[in-house]
OpenMM code with the backbone's topology and positions (N, CA, C; nanometers):
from openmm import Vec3, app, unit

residues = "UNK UNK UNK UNK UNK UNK UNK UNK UNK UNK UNK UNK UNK UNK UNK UNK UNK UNK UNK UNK UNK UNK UNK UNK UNK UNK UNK UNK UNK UNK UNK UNK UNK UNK UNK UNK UNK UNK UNK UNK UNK UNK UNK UNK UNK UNK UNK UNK UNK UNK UNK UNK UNK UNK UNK UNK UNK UNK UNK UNK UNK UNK UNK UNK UNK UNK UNK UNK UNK UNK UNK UNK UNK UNK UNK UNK UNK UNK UNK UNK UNK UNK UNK UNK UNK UNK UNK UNK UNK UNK UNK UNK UNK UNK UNK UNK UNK UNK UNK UNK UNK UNK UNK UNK UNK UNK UNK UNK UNK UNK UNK UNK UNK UNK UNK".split()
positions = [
    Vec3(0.2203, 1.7693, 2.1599),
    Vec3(0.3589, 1.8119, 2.1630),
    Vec3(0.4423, 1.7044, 2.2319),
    Vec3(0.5372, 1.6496, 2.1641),
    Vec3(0.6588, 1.5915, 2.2504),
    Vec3(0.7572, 1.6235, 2.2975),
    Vec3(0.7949, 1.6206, 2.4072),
    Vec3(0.8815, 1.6505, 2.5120),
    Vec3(0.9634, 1.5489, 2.5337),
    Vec3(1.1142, 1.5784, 2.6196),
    Vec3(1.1837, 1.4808, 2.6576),
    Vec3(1.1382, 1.3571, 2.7165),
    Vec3(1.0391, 1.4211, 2.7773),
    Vec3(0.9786, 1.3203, 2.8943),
    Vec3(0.8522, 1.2489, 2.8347),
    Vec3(0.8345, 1.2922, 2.7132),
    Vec3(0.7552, 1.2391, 2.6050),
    Vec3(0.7831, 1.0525, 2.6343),
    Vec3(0.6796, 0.9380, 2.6624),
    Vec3(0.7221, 0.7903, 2.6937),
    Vec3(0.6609, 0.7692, 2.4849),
    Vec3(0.7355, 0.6351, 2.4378),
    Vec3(0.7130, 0.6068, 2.3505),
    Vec3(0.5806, 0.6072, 2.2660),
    Vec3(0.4986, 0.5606, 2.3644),
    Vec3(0.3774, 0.5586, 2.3673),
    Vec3(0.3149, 0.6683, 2.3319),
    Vec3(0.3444, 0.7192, 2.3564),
    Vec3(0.2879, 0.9154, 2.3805),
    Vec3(0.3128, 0.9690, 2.2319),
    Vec3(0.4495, 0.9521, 2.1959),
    Vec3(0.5059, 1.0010, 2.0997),
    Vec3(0.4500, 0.9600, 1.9434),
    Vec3(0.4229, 0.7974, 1.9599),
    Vec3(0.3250, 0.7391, 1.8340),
    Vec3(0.2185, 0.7895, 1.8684),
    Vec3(0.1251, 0.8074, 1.9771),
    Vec3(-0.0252, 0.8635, 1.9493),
    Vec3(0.0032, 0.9892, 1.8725),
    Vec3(0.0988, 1.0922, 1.9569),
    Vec3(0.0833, 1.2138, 1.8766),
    Vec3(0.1226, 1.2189, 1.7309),
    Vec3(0.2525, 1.1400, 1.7007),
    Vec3(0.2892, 1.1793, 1.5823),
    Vec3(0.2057, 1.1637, 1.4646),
    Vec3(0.1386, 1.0136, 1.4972),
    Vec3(0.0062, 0.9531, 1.4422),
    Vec3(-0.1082, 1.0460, 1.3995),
    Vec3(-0.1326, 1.1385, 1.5363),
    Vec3(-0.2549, 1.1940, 1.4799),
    Vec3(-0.1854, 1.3187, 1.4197),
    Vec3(-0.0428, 1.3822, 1.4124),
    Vec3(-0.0105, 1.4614, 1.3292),
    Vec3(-0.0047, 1.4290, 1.1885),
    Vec3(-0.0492, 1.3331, 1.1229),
    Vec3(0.0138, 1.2946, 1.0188),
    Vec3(-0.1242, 1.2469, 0.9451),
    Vec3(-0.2113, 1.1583, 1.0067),
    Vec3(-0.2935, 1.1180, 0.9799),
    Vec3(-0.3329, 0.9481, 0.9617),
    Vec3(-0.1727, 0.9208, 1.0083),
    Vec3(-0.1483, 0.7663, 0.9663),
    Vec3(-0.0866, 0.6684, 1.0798),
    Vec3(-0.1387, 0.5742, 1.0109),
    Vec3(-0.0330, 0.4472, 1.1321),
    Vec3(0.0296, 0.3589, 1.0027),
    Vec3(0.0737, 0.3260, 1.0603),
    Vec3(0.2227, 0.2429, 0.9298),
    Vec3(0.2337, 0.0610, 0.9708),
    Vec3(0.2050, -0.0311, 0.9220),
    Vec3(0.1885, -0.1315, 0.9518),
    Vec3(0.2765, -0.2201, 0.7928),
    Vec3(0.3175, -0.3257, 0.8175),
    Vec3(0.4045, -0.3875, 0.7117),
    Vec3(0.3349, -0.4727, 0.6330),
    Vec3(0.2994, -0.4913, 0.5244),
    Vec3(0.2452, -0.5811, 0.4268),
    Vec3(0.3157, -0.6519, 0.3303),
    Vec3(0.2694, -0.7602, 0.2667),
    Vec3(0.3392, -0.8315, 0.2026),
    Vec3(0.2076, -0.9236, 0.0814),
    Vec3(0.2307, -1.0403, -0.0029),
    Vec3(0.1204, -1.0606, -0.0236),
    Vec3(0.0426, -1.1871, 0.0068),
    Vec3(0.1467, -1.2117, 0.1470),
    Vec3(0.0780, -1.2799, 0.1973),
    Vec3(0.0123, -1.2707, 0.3564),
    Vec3(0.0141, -1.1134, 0.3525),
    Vec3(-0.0310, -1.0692, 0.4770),
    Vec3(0.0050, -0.9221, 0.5626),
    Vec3(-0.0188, -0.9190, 0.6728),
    Vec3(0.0584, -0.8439, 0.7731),
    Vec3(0.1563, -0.9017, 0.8281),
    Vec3(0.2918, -0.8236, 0.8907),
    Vec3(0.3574, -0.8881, 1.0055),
    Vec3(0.3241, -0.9019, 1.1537),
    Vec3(0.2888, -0.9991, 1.1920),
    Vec3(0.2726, -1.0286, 1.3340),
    Vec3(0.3816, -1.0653, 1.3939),
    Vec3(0.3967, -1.0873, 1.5157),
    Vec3(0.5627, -1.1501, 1.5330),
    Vec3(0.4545, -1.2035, 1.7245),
    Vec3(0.5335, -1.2758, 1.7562),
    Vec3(0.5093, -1.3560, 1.8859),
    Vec3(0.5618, -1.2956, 1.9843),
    Vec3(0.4987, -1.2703, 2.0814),
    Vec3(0.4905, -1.1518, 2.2113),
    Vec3(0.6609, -1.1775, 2.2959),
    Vec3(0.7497, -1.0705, 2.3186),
    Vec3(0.8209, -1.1245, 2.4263),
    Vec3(0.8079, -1.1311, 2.5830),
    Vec3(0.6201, -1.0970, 2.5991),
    Vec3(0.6115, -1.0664, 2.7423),
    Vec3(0.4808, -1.1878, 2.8086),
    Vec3(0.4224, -1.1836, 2.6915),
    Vec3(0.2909, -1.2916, 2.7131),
    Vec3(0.2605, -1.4089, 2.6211),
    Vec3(0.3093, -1.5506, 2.7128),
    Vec3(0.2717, -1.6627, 2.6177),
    Vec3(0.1508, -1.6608, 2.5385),
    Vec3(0.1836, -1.7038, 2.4201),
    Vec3(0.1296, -1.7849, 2.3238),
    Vec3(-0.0149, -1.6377, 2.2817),
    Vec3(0.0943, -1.5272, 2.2938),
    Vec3(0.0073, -1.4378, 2.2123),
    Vec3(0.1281, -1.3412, 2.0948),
    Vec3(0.0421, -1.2904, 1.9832),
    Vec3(0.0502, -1.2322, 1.8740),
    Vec3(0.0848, -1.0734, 1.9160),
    Vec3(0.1793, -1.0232, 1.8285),
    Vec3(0.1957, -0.8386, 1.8764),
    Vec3(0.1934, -0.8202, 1.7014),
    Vec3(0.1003, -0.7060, 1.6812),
    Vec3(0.1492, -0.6696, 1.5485),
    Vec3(0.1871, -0.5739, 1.5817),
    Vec3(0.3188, -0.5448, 1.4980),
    Vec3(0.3897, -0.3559, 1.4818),
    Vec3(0.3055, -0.2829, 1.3978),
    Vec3(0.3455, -0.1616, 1.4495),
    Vec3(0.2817, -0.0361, 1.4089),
    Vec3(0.4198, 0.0811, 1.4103),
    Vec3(0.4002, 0.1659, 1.2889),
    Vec3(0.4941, 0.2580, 1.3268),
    Vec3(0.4415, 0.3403, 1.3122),
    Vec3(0.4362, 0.4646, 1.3512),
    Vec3(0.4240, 0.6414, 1.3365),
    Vec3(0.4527, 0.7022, 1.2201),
    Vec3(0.4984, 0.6466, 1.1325),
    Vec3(0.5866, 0.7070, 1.0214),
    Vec3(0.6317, 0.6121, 0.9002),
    Vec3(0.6238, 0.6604, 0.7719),
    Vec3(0.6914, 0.5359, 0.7035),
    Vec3(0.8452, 0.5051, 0.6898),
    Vec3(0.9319, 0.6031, 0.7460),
    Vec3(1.0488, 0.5993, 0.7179),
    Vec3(1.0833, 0.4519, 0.9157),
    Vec3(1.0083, 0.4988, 0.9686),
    Vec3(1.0582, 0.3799, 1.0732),
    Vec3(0.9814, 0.2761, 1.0365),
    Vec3(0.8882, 0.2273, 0.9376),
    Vec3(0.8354, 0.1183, 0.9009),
    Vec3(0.9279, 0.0441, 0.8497),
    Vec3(0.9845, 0.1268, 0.7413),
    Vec3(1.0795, 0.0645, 0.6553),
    Vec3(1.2088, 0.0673, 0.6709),
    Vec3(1.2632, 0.0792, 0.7857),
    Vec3(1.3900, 0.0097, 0.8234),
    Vec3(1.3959, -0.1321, 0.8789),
    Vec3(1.2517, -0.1713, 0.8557),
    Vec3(1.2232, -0.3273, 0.8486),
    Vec3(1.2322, -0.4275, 0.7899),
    Vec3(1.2459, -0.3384, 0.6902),
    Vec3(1.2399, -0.4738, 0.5610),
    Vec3(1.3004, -0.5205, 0.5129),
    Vec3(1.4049, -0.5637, 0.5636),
    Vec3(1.5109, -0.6204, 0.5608),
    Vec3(1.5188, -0.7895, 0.6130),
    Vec3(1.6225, -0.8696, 0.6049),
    Vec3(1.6309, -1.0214, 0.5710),
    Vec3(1.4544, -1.1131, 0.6007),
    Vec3(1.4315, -1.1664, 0.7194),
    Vec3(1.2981, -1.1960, 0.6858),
    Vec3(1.1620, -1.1340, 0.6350),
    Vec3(1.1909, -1.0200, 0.6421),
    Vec3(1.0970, -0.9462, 0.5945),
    Vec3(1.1239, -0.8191, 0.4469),
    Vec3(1.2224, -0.8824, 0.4434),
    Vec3(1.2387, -0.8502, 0.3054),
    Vec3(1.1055, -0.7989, 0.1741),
    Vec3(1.0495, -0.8837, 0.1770),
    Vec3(0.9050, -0.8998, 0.1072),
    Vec3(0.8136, -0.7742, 0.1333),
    Vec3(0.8120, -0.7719, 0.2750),
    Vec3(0.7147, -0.6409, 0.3212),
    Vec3(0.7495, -0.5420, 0.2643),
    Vec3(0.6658, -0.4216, 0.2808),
    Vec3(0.6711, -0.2887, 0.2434),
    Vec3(0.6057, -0.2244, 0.3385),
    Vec3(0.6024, -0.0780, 0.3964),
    Vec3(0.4933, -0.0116, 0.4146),
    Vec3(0.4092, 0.0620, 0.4055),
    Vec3(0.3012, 0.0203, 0.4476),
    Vec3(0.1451, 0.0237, 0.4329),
    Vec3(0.1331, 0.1354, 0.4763),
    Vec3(0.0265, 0.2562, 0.4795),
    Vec3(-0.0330, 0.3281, 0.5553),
    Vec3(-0.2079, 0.2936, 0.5645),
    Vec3(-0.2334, 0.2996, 0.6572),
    Vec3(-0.3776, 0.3105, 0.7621),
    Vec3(-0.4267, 0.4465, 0.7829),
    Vec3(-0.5291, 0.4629, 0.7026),
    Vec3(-0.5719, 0.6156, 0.8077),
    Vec3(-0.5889, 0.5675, 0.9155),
    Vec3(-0.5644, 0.7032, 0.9726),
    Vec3(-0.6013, 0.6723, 1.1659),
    Vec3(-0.7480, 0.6500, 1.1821),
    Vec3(-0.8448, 0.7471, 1.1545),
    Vec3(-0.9920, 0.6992, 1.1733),
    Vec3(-1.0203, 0.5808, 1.1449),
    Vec3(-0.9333, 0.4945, 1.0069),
    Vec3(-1.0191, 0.3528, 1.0011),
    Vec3(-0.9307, 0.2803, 1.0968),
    Vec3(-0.7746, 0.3368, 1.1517),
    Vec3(-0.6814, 0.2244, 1.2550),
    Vec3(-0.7867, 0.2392, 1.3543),
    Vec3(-0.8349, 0.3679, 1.3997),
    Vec3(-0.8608, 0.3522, 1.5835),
    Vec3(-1.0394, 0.2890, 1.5741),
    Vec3(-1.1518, 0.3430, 1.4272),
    Vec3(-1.2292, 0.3002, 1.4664),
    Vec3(-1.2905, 0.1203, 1.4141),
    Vec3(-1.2140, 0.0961, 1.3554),
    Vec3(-1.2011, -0.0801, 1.2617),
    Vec3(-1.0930, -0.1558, 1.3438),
    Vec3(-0.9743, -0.1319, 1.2531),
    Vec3(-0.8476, -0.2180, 1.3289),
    Vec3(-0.8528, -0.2468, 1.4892),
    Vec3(-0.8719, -0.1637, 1.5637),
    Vec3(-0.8546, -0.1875, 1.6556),
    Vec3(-0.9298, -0.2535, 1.7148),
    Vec3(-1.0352, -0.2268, 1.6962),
    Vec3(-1.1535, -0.3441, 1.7133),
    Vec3(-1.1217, -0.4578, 1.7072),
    Vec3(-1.0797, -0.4805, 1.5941),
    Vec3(-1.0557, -0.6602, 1.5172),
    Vec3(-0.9547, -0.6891, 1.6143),
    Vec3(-0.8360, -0.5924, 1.6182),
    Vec3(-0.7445, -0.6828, 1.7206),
    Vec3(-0.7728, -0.7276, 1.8880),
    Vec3(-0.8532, -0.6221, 1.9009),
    Vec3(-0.8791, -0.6778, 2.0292),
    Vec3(-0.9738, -0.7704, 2.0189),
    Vec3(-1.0162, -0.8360, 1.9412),
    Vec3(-1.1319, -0.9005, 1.9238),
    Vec3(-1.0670, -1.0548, 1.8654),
    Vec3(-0.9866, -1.0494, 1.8327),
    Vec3(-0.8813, -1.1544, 1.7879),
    Vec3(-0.7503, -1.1359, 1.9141),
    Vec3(-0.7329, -1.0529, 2.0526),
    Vec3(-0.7086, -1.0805, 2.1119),
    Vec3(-0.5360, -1.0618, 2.0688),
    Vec3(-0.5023, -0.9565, 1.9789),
    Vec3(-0.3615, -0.9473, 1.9291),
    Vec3(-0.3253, -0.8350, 2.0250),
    Vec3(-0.2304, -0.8347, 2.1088),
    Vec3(-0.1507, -0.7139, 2.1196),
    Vec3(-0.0816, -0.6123, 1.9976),
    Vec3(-0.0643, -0.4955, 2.0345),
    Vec3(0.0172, -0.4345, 1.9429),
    Vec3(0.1277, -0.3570, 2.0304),
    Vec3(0.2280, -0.3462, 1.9072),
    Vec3(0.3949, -0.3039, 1.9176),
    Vec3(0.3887, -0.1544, 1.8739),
    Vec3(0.3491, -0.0253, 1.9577),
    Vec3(0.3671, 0.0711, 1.8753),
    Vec3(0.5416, 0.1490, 1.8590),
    Vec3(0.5577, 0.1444, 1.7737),
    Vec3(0.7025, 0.2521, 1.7329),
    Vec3(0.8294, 0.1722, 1.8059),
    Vec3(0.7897, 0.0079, 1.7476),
    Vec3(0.8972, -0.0738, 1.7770),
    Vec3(1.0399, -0.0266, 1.7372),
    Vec3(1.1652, -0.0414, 1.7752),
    Vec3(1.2742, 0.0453, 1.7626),
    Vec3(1.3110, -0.0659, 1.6227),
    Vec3(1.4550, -0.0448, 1.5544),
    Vec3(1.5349, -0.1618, 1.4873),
    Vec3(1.5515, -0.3278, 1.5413),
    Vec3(1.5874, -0.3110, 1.7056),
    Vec3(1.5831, -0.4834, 1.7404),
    Vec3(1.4261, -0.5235, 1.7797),
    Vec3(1.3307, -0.4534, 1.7323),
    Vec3(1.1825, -0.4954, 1.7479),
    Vec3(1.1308, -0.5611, 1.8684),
    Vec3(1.1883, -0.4334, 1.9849),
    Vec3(1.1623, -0.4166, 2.0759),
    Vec3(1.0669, -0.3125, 2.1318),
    Vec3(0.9873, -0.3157, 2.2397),
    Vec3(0.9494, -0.2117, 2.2728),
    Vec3(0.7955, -0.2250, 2.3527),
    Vec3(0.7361, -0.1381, 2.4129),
    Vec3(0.6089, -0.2074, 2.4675),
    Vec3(0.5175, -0.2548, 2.3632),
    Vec3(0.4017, -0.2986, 2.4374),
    Vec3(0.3180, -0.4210, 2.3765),
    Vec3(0.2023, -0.3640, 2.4321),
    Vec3(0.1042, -0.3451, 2.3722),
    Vec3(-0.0061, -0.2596, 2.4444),
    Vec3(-0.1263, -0.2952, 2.3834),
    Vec3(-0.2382, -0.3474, 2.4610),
    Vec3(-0.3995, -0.3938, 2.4715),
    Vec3(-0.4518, -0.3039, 2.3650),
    Vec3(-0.5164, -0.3318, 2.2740),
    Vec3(-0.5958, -0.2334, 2.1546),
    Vec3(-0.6733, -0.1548, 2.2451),
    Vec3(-0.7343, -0.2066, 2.3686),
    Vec3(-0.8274, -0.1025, 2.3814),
    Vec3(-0.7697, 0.0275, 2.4849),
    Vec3(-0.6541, 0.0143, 2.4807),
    Vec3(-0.5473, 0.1160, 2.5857),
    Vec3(-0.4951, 0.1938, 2.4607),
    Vec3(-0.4880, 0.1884, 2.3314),
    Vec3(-0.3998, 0.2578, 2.2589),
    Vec3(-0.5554, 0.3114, 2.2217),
    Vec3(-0.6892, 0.2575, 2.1989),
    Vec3(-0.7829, 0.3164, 2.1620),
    Vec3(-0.8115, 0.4241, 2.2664),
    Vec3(-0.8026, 0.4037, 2.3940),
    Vec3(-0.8102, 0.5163, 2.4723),
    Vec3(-0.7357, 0.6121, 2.4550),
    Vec3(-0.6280, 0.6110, 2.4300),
    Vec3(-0.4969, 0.6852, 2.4100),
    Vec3(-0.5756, 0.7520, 2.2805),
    Vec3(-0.6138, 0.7692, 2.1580),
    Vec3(-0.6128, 0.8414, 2.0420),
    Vec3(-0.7604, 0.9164, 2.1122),
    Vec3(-0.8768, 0.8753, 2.1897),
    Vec3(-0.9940, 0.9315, 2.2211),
    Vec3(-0.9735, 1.0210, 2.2927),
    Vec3(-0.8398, 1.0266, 2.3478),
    Vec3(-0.8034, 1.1343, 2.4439),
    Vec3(-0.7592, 1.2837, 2.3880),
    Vec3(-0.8312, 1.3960, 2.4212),
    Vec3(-0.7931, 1.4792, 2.3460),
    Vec3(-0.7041, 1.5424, 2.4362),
] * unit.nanometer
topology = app.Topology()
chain = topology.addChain("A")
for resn in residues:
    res = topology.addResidue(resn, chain)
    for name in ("N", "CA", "C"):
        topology.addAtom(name, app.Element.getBySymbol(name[0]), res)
């Protein structure tokens, strides 16, 4: 359940596992990654909760993209793996100026194991 006091974070785990999905941007020449605004010379990929906040993305450079859906079982027990393993941060439920926290795969993996 989300509440006012619901933090961003909170709000993509739950909505996520209400739905069944995580929302990530594709194109055909990839995913979008974008370059961290908190930690040099590392990678954040976005993630959204939903496809309707995926796709208020796709617009001028990313035009090309679309979004993707991920089941959650293969995001939390595959993806997340790889990213932490490739050492990518992720952006969950980045707003329009593609802002927002930046969070360790294996902290958002804790976050979905949590019942």
């Amino acid at each position: 359940m989300t509440t006012e006091n619901t933090t961003p974070l909170e709000h993509f785990v739950h909505a996520s596992r209400e739905t069944g999905a995580i929302w990530g941007l594709h194109c055909k020449d990839g995913w979008v990654i974008c370059d961290s605004a908190i930690y040099e010379d590392t990678d954040v990929m976005p993630f959204w909760s939903s496809r309707e906040a995926a796709e208020i993305h796709c617009i001028d450079e990313w035009a090309d993209f679309a979004p993707v859906a991920i089941p959650l079982e293969e995001f939390v027990d595959e993806w997340l793996i790889g990213l932490a393993n490739d050492a990518v941060m992720l952006g969950p439920d980045w707003g329009i100026n593609l802002s927002g926290e930046e969070v360790e795969p294996v902290e958002l993996a804790n976050k979905f194991h949590l019942k």
